[in-house]
C-alpha positions in Angstrom: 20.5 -37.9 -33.2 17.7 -38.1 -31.1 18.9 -37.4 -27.9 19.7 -33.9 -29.8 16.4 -33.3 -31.0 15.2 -34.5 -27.1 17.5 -31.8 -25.9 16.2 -28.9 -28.7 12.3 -29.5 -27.8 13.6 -29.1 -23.8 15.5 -26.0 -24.6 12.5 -24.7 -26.4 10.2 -25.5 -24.3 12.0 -24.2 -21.3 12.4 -20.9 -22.9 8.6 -20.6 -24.1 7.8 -21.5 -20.6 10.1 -18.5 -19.2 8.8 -16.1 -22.1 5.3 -16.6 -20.9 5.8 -16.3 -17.5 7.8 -13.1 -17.8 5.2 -12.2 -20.4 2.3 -12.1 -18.3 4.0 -10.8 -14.9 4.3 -7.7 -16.9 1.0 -6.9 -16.5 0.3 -7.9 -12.7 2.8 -5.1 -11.9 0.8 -2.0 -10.1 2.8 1.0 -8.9 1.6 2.8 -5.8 1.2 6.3 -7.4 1.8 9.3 -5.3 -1.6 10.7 -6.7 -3.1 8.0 -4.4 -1.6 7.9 -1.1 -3.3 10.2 1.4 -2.3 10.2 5.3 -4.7 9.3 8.1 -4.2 10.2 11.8 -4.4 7.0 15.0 -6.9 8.6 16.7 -6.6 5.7 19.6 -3.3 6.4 19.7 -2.4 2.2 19.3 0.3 1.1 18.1 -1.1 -1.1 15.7 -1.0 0.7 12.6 -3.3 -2.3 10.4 -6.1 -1.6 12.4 -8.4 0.7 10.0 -10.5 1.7 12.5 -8.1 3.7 14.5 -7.3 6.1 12.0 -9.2 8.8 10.6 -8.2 11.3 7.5 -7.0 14.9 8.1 -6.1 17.2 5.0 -3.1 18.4 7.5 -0.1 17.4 8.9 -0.4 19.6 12.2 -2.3 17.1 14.7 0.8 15.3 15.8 2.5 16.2 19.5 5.2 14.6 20.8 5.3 11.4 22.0 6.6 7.9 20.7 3.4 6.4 19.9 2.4 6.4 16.0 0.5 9.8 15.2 -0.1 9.0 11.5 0.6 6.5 8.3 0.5 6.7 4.8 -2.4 4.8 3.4 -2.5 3.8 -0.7 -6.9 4.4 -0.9 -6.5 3.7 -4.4 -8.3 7.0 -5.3 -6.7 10.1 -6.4 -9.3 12.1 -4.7 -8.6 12.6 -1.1 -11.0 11.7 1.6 -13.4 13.8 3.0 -12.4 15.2 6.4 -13.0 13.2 9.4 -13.7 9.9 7.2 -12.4 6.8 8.9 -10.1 4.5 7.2 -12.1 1.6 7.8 -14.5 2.7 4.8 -12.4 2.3 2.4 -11.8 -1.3 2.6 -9.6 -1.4 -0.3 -6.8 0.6 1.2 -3.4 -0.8 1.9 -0.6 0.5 4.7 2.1 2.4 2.7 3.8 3.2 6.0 5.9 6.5 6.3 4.6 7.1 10.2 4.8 10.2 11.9 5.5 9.5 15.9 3.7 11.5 18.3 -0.1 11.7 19.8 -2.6 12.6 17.4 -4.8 15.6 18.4 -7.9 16.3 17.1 -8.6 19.5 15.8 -12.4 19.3 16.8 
């Protein structure tokens, strides 16, 4: 008899322990939303595309010419409004690399 109320309290506890956890994941859950993703252009032209500093925000997507280095990423800033024109990533410190690259050299319209 006791070994089955041993067993009971496990199962019980076991399921309050999985009820919780599921419970409060639920809320940790962020989806990107398109509202915030905005697309900055690799001014270096580098290929390393989590280094802020090398890109800078456009409004456009016609600075990219041919080439097979990355021209631009998709960056999550976390804001629905875009950035101003010209802003560089690396002042929004919050942002995160959504990726979606566009090869080619970036050329800027100034």
């Amino acid at each position: 008899m006791n070994t089955i109320t041993s067993n009971i309290k496990k199962i019980a506890l076991s399921l309050l322990v999985v009820g919780l956890a599921v419970g409060f994941s639920a809320f940790n859950y962020t989806k990107k939303s398109d509202n915030t993703i905005h697309r900055f252009y690799n001014k270096s032209g580098s290929s390393t595309p989590l280094n802020k500093a090398n890109y800078v925000y456009y409004p456009s997507t016609d600075f990219c010419e041919q080439s097979l280095t990355i021209c631009s990423e998709q960056w999550d800033t976390g804001s629905i409004t875009p950035p101003a024109t010209g802003q560089q990533l690396s002042t929004i410190p919050s942002a995160t690399l959504v990726g979606n690259s566009l090869p080619g050299e970036f050329i800027s319209p100034n």
